[in-house]
C-alpha positions as CSV (number, residue, x, y, z in Angstrom):
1,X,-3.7,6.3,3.3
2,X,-4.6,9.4,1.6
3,X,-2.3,12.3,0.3
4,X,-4.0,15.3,1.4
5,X,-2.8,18.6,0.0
6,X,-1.4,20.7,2.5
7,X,-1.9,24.5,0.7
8,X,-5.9,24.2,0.9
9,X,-6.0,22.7,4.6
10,X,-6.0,23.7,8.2
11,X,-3.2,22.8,10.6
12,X,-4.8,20.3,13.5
13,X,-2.4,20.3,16.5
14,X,-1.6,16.8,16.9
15,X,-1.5,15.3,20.9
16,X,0.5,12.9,22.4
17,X,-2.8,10.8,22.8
18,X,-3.2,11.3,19.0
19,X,0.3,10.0,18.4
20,X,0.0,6.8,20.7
21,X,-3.2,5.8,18.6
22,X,-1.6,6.5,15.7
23,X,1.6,4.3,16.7
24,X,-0.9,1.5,18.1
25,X,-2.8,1.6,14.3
26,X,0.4,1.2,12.3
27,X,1.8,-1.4,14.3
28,X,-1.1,-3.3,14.0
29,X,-1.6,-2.8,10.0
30,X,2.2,-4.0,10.4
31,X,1.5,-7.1,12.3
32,X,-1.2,-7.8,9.9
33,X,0.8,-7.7,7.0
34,X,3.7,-10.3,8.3
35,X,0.9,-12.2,9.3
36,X,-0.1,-12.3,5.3
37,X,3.1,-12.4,4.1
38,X,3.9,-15.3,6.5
39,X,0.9,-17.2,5.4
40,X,1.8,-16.5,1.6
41,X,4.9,-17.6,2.1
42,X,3.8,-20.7,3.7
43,X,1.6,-21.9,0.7
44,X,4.4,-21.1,-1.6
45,X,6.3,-23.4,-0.5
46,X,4.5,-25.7,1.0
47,X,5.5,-29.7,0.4
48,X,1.9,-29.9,-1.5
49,X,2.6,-27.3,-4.0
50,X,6.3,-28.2,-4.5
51,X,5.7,-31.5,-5.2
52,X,2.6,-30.7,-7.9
53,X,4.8,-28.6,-9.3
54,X,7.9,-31.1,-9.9
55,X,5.5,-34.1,-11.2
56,X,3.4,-32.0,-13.1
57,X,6.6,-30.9,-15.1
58,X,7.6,-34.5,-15.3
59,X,4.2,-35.8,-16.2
60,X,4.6,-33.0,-19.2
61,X,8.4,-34.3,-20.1
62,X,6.8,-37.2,-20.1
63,X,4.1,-36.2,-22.7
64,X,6.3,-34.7,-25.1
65,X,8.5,-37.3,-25.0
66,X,5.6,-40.0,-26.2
67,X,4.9,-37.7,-28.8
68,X,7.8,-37.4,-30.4
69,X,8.2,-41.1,-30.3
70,X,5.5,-41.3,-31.4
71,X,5.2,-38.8,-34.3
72,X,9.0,-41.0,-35.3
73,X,7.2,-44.0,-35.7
74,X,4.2,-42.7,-37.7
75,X,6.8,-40.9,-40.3
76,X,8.9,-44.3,-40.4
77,X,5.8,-46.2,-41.0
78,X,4.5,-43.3,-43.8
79,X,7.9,-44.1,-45.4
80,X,7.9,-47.7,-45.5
81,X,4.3,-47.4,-47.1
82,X,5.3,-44.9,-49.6
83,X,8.7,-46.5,-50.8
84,X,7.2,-50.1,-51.5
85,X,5.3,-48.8,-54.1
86,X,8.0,-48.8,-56.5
């Protein structure tokens, strides 16, 4: 939709007929958009995406979890070594 200054332009005289199109072309840009909202919305939360989205955040728990535990026994290890050489 454009903003049109009104200072620079000639008034149109507006019909009914003009008004009934103009109704039918809003309500159909609004019907469009529910339609894409609707669809969005549907994706969102659709079962697919939810449950990527829970085991991918597990699966990277997970992850950091095994390298921590890891990273523990590599500085145990790097201790032991270190200390025996008294």
């Amino acid at each position: 939709m454009e903003i049109v200054p009104t200072s620079n332009t000639k008034k149109k005289k507006i019909g009914l007929d003009d008004l009934i199109a103009h109704k039918a072309e809003l309500k159909q840009q609004i019907y469009n958009q529910r339609e894409q909202i609707s669809v969005s919305g549907k994706k969102l939360f659709s079962l697919d995406t939810l449950t990527t989205y829970i085991f991918g955040s597990i699966q990277n728990s997970l992850t950091l979890a095994d390298g921590v535990m890891m990273g523990m026994k590599l500085v145990q290890t790097l201790k032991k070594f270190f200390t025996k050489k008294k």
